[in-house]
N, C-alpha and C positions, 0 to 999 in steps of 0.2 A: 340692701339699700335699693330704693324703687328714685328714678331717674323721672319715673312719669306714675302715674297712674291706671289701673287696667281695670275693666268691668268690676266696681263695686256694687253692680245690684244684688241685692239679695241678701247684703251683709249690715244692713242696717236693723236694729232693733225697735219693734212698733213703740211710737211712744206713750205712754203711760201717765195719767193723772188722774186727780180725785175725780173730776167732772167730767166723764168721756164726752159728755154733748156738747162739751166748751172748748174741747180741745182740739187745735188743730193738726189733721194729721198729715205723715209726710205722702208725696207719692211713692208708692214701689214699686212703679214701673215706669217705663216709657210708655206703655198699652194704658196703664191707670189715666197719667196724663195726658197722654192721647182723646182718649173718652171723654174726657174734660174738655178738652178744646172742643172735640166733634160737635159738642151741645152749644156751646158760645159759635160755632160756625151757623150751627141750624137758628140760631136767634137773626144774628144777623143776616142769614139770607131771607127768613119771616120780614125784617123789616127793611130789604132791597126789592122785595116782590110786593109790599104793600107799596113802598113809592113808585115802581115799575106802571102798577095798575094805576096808581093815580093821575098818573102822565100818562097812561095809554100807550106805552112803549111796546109794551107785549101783543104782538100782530094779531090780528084775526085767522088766520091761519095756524098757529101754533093753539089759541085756543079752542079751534075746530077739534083740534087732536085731543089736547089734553086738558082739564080746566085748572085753572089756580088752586080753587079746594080742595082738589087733588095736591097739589105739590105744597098746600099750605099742611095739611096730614100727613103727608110723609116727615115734615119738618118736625110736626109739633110734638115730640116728644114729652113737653112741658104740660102739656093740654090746655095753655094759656088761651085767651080769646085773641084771632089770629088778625081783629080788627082793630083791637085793641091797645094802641102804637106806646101809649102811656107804661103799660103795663110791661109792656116785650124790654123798653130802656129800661126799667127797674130792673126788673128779672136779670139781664146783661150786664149791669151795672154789680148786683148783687153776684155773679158767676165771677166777672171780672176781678173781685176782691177777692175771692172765693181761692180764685186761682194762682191770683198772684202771692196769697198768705201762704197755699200749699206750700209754693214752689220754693218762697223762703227758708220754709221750716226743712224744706227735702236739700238742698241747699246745706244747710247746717249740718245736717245728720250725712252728709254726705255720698246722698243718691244718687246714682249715674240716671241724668234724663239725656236721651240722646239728643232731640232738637234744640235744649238748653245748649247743652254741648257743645254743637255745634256754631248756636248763636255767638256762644263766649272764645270760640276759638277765628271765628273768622267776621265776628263782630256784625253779626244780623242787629237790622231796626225792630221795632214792632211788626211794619208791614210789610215784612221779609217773612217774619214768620208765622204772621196769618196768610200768605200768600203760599208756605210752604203746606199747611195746615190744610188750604182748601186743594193742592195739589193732592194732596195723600188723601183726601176722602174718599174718591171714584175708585180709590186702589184696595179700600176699606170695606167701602158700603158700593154697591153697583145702582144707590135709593139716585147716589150724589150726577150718575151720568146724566140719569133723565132730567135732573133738576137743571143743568149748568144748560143743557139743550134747551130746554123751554126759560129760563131767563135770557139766554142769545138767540131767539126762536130762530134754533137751528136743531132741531129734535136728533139726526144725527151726529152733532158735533157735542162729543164728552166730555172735551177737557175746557177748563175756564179760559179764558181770553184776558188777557193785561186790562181794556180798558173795563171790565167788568169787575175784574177786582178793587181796582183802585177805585173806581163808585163804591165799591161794598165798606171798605175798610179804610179810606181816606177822607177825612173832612174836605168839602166842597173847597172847592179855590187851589188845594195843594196836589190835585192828581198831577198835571203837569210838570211843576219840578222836581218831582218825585220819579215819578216813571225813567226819564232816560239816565238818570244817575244809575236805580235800584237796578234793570233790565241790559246794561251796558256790560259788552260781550268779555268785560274786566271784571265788571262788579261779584263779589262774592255767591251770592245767591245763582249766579248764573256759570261763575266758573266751576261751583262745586257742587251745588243742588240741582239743577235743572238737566234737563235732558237738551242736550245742545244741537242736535240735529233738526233735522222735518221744519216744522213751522216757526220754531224761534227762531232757525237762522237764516229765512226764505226774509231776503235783504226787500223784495221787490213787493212785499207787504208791510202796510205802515204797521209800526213798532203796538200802538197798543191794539191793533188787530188783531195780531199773533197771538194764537193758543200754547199753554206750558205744559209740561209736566214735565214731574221730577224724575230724575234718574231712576233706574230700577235698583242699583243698591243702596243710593242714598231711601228708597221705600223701605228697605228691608234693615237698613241702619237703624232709624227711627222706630222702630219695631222691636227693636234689639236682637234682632236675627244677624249673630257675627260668621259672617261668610266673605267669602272674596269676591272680592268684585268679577260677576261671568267676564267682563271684558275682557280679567286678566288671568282667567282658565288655563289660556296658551302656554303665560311668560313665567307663572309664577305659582306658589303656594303662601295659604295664611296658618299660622301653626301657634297653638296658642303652646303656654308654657307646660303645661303638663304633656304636652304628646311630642315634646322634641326628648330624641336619643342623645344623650354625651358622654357614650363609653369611651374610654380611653383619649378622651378630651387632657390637656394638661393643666390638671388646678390652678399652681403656680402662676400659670399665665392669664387667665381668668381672674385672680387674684390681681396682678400685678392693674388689668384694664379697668378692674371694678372700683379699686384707688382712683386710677387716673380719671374715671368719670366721676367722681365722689370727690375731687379735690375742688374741679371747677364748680356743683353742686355746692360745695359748702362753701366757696368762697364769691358766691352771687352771680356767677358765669352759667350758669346751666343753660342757657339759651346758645351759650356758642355750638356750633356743629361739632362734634366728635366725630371723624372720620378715621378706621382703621384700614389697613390697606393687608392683607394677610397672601404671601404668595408662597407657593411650593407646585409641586404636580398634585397631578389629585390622590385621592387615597389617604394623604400624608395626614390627615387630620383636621384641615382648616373648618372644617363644616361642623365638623363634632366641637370643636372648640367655641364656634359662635352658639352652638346649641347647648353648650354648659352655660355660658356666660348669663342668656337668656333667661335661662333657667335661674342663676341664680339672684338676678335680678328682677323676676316673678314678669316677664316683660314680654307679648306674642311679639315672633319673628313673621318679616313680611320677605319670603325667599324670592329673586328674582333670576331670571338666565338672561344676560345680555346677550347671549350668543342668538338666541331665540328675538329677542325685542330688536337687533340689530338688521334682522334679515327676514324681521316678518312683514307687518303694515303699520302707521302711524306712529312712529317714536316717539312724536310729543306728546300723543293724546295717553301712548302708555303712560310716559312719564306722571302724567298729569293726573293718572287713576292712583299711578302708584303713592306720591305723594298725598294724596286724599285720603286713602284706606289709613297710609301708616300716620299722616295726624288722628285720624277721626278714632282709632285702634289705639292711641299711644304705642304702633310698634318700631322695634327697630329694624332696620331693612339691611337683606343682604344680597349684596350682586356677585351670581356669578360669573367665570369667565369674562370676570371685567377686565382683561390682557384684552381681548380682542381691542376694546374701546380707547383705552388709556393709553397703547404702545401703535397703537395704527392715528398718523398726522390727517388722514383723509377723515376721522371721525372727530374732529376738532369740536365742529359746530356741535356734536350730538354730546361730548363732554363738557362741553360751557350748559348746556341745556340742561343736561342731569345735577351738574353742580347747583345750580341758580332752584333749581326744583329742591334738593336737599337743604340749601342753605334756607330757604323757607318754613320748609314741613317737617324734615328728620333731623331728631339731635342726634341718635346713633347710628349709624351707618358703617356699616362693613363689606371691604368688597376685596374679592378671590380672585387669584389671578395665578397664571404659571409662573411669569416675570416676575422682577421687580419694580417697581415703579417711583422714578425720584418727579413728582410733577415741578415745572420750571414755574409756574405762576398759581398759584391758589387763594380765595377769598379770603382778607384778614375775620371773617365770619368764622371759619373753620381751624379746628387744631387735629393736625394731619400726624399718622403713625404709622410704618410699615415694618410687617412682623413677618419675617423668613420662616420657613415651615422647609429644613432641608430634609431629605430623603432620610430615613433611621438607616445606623450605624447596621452593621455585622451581628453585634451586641444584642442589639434593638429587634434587629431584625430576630432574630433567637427566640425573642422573650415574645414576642408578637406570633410566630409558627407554634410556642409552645402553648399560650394560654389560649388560642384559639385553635388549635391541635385536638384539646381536650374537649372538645364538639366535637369528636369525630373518633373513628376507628383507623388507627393508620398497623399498617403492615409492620413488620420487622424490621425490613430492608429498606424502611424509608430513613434514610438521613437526615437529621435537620440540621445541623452542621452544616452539612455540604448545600441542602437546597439555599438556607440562610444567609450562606459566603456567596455564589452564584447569583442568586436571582434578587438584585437591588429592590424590593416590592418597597412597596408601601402598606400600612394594616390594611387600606380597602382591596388591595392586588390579592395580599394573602388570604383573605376572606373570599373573596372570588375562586383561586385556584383551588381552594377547599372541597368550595361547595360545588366546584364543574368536577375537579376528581372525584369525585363521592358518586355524582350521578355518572359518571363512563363509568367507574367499577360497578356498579349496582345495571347498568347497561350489559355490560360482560359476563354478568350473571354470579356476580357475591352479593348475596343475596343478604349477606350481614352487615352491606354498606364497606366493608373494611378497604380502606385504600391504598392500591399497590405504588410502588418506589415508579414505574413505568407512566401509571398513569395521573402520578402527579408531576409529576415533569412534563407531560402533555400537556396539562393546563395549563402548568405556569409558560409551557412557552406560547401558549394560544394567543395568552393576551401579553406578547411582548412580542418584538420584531415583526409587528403584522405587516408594515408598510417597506421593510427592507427587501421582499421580495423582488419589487418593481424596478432594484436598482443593483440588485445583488440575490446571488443564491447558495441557496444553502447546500451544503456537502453534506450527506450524512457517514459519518467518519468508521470506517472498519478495520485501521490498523491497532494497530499497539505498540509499546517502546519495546515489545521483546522481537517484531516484526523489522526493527526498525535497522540496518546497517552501517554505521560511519565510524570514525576514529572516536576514541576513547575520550578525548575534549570532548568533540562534541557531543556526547552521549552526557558526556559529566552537565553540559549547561542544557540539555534538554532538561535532565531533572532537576534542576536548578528551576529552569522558569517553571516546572508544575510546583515546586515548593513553593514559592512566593505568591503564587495562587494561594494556598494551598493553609500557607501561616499567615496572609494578610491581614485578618482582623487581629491576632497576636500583636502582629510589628506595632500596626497602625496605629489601632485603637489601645489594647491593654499595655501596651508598653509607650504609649505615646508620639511615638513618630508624626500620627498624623500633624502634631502642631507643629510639626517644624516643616513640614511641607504644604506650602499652598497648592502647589501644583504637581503632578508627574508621581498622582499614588496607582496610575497605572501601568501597563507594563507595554513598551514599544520594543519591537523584535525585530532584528534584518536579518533575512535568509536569502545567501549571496552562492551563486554557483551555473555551473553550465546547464542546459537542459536536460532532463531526465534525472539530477543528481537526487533528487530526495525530498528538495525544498515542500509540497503540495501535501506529502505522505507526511512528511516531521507535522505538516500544521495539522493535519485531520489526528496524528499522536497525542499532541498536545490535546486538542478537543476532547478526544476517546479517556484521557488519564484524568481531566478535570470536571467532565464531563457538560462542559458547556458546549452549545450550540456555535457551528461556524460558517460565516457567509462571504462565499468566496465574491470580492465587487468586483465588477466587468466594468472595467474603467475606460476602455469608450462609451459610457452610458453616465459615467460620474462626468468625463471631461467636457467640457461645452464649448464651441466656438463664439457663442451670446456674451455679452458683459455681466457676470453677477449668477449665472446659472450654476457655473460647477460649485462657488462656493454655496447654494442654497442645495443643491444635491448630498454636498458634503455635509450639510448640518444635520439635511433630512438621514442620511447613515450613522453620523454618529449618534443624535440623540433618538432614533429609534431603537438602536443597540444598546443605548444606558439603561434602559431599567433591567436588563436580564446580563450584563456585562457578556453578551456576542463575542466572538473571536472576529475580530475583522481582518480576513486576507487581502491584500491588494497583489494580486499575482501580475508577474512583467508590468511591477512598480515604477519602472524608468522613466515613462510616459509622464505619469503625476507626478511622482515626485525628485525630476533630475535638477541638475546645478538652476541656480538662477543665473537668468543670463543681463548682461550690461542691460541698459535702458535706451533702446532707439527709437521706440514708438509706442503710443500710446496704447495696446496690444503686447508688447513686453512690457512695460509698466503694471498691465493688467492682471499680466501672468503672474508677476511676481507675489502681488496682492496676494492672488489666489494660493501660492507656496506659501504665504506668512499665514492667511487665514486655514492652511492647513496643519501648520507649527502649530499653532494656538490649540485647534481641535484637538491634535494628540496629547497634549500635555493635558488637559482638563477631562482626557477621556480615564474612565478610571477601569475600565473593561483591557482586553489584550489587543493590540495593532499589530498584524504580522506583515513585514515587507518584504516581497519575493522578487527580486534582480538575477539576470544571468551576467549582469555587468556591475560590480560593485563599486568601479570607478566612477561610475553615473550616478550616485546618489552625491547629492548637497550637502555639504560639511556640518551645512545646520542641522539636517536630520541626523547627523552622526551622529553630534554631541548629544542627543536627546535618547539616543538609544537606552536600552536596560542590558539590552543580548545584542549583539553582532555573530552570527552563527556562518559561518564558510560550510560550502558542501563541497570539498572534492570530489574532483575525479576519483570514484574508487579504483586502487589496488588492486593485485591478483585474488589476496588473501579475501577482500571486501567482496571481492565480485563472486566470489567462490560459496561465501555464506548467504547472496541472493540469489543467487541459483537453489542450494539447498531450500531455502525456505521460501522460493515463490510458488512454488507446487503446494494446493492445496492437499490438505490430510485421503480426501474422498476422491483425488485421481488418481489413477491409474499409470505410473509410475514408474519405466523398470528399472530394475533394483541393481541393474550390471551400470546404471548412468554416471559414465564417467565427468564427476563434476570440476575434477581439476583439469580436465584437460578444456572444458567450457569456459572455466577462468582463466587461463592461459589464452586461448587460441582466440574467445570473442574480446577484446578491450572494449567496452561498452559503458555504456551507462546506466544505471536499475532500469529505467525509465525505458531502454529497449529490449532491458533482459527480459522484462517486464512483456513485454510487446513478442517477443521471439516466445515464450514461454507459453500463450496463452493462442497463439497462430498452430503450433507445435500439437498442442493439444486437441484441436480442429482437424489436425492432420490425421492424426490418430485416433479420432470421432470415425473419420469417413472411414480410413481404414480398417475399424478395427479392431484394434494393435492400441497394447500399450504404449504409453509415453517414452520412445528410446533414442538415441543417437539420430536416427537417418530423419523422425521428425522433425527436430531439431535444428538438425541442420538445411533441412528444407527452409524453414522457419526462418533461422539466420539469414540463406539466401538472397530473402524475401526480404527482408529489414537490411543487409548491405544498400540491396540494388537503389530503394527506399529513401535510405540517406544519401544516394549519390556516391557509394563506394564499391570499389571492385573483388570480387569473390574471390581466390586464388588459393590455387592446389594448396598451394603450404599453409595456409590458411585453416584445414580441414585436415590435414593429413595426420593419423593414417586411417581416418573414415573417409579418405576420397572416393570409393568405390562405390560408398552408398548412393551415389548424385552424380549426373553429368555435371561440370564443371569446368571453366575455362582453366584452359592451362596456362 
């Protein structure tokens, strides 16, 4: 079903009768009728230059230059006698009919004449469009400059002048109250045809002084040259219906909008404005969906960027192209990035503008947004709709890696599973990560294109968390859970939380969960203990086993002393972390997130804000929150309840402290083999965090020296991390390596 009509030239069949020389035939062009009018112009300028001469209007000076018989020749294409005033009204008279029976019968047969077109849509007079006619000659013929210059004997001045025209093509007595109506910076002719700049709008020259001319695409309109207006090069594209893409558009939906504009259509409404409002991130589809619909309504799309018309020059005059092209086009228009417009209060006035411009010119209108958009006041003109475009499912995500997968060569060891559960894309993300893997491995030298498990992980994480840097960073994670030391619980809910990674789209999605949870299908973690206990190693664990990316936030840089900062900090972290579900650490969590406190000032009022608008973020994050306290007493009962894991790290043990000693020594040092590691667990009470710190001092010792890794560096080492902490060394302490080290007794 066609909503409007789109370039029928061409599709008319010549018509046919017994008597070809009786019959009248249609135009088939705009160029055919074009040429028609040009001849009815050249008559009537023949008989403006004959009453010119007879008044002696035409200076002595302009005939020095060039004579009449000259400009009467270049007219006479008739080869009528050019004195002959009788003969030129016949002839005119005769064209007149001539043209108007064309135009009838093209009319019928339903031939696209552009300046008709135009006439019937924004309701031109007569001498609207012979005033258009004599604008587009000089753009046609270059005969037409010299002529308009030696009728205004002004030999450099080309384009016609108001009170020249209206002598040419207005019966005597009626120029005047014709002129300020037709030329009036409302009227039709001038808000859509004419070239509004330079001399028509030079206020400080009387009105039929001023020289016209027409737009430069309303020339090229008339012509039937479909192109977009240069004006709007910057903001936009024009896309007729054959060269728009809608793969993986959704039918269904398309279906559902082609009804909805089909209903008003049939039920004598077709003039109200259809406005659809389509919001998701990008990728997600919204573009390919207006480009089926398009399509299937045989309809050119007029694409716009508000983001670009917002922050470039002139909004209204774009506006005012836009709507022009998409009546004069029959197209429907789509904006994008219209969040910027519709969800910012400062852009009020430029939303009443766009409206008021649609409610004129475009019956379909679609505009793209990240938001959603509920407007509070809308034109009873308009029937307003807003279609959510959420992020695809696990599921989705699957079926999208595989069929566009199949473009490419991928490795063995590339999982799509796991990339699919990980990285929340969109088809346009995954089409990107694709085609940047494809070129780093073909960079690396596979020469087959094939793409490794390494370097599509690189991609996909290029285009996610670009902006988390500036507010957090990223750890890149080298332990593992067989690295990893604590009590046998906690080990049991380590692997707990990589399972539920791990089977999320199961729970969720194929078994349903997701509809019973609006909120908290992510996963919120406290890691509660002393310093050096584990908490930083468990998070970079988790990372390493799920293999997502983890950004540890420096939450003096999230906190703000400003009103209204730390919560925009906070959004800008969680929602850069949504599309690739980030691990987000808050390490010595206490800071942001402790008790709320009573309400004494408008400042604890404030704070507390900011604790609720942090609640909210974790529940709606669907990615992992890890919380790192050395004070468990200091978190907010609210965020307790919200937890998924509460994870305690003791103080390790003898036995615990004994198995990180063994396994803090990489494989490649230098080692010796006599190291007595129970008597290091016994004699140091530590924490990994300084076994950690004494282990890798130890080994510097034993650089300089050396000498393998043994007791006396070791305990050098120790020494050095007592004094460190503020604790005192003591024979018994050491004993019975006292000997290897001075040492206080």
């Amino acid at each position: 079903m066609n909503i409007t009509e789109y370039d029928l030239h061409g599709t008319t069949e010549k018509v046919t009768g017994r008597k070809a020389q009786e019959e009248i035939r249609p135009f088939l062009s705009s160029l055919e009728y074009i040429e028609e009018e040009l001849k009815r112009l050249d008559l009537k300028l023949m008989l403006y230059l004959q009453q010119c001469l007879e008044k002696g209007t035409i200076n002595s000076n302009t005939l020095a230059v060039s004579s009449a018989e000259n400009i009467f020749a270049l007219l006479n294409s008739f080869q009528v006698d050019s004195h002959n005033r009788q003969q030129m009204e016949q002839l005119l008279k005769s064209l007149d009919s001539n043209i108007e029976n064309r135009l009838a019968v093209s009319a019928q047969k339903g031939m696209h004449i552009s300046l008709q077109h135009i006439s019937n849509l924004f309701g031109l007079g007569p001498f609207e469009q012979e005033c258009a006619i004599a604008c587009l000659a000089p753009e046609i013929n270059q005969k037409y400059q010299h002529i308009y210059g030696f009728l205004q004997n002004d030999l450099t001045e080309i384009k016609p002048n108001i009170d020249m025209l209206a002598k040419i093509f207005l019966p005597a007595g009626q120029e005047a109250s014709l002129i300020r109506s037709v030329f009036d910076a409302q009227a039709p002719l001038v808000e859509y045809l004419l070239e509004r700049r330079y001399d028509l709008s030079d206020n400080w020259t009387p009105l039929i002084a001023r020289h016209i001319k027409l737009d430069d695409w309303i020339v090229n309109y008339l012509l039937d040259i479909k192109v977009l207006d240069s004006q709007l090069v910057p903001v936009a594209e024009f896309i007729p219906p054959e060269e728009k893409f809608n793969e993986g558009a959704h039918s269904d939906l398309a279906e559902r909008i082609m009804n909805f504009v089909g209903y008003y259509h049939n039920t004598g409404r077709s003039k109200l404005n259809k406005l659809f409002y389509f919001y998701g991130p990008d990728g997600v589809g919204k573009t390919g969906q207006v480009f089926k619909i398009c399509n299937e309504m045989n309809l050119p799309l007029l694409m716009a960027d508000v983001e670009k018309m917002l922050f470039g020059e002139a909004f209204e005059e774009t506006l005012r192209r836009l709507g022009r092209q998409a009546r004069l086009c029959n197209a429907a228009l789509c904006l994008k990035n219209a969040h910027l417009l519709v969800m910012e209060a400062s852009f009020q006035s430029k939303l009443n503008a766009l409206l008021e411009m649609l409610q004129s010119h475009v019956p379909l209108t679609f505009m793209l947004g990240h938001f959603q958009w509920k407007p509070a006041k809308i034109n009873n003109k308009f029937t307003y709709m807003d279609v959510g475009f959420p992020h695809p499912t696990a599921t989705e995500r699957r079926t999208h890696w595989e069929h566009l997968g199949m473009q490419y060569r991928l490795a063995e060891d590339v999982n799509l599973d796991k990339v699919s559960e990980n990285f929340r894309f969109t088809r346009g993300q995954i089409e990107t990560a694709l085609r940047l893997s494809e070129g780093s491995s073909v960079w690396k030298g596979a020469g087959n294109g094939q793409i490794a498990a390494e370097d599509l992980y690189n991609s996909c994480y290029a285009q996610s968390n670009r902006k988390l840097g500036t507010l957090a960073s990223k750890i890149k994670p080298i332990y593992t859970m067989q690295m990893l030391v604590l009590p046998e619980e906690q080990m049991q809910q380590m692997q707990e939380i990589c399972n539920q990674v791990k089977y999320r789209s199961l729970v969720y999605e194929k078994w349903g969960f997701e509809k019973r949870l609006s909120l908290g299908k992510g996963l919120n973690i406290l890691f509660s203990g002393p310093p050096g206990s584990g908490k930083t190693m468990a998070a970079e664990v988790i990372s390493s086993e799920i293999g997502l990316e983890i950004y540890k936030i420096d939450v003096s840089q999230v906190v703000s002393k400003y009103i209204g900062e730390t919560e925009k900090n906070l959004e800008h972290i969680f929602s850069e972390a949504e599309t690739s579900n980030a691990i987000l650490f808050f390490d010595e969590a206490d800071a942001l997130f402790g008790k709320r406190s009573e309400v004494k000032d408008a400042h604890d009022r404030y704070a507390n804000v900011e604790i609720g608008y942090l609640l909210q973020r974790m529940e709606e994050y669907t990615g992992i929150v890890i919380l790192a306290t050395n004070l468990n007493q200091n978190i907010d009962e609210a965020f307790l309840r919200r937890l998924h894991f509460n994870v305690p790290f003791p103080f390790p043990d003898k036995e615990q402290r004994k198995k990180i000693w063994q396994g803090i020594f990489p494989a490649g040092a230098p080692v010796d083999a006599a190291l007595d590691y129970d008597f290091l667990a016994e004699k140091f009470v530590l924490a990994g965090g300084n076994i950690k710190n004494i282990a890798v001092n130890a080994a510097f010792y034993a650089a300089h020296a050396i000498c393998p890794i043994s007791i006396k560096e070791i305990m050098l080492a120790a020494k050095r991390e007592y004094k460190k902490l503020g604790k005192t060394f003591l024979m018994s302490d050491y004993a019975p390596y006292y000997q290897l080290i001075e040492v206080k007794k």
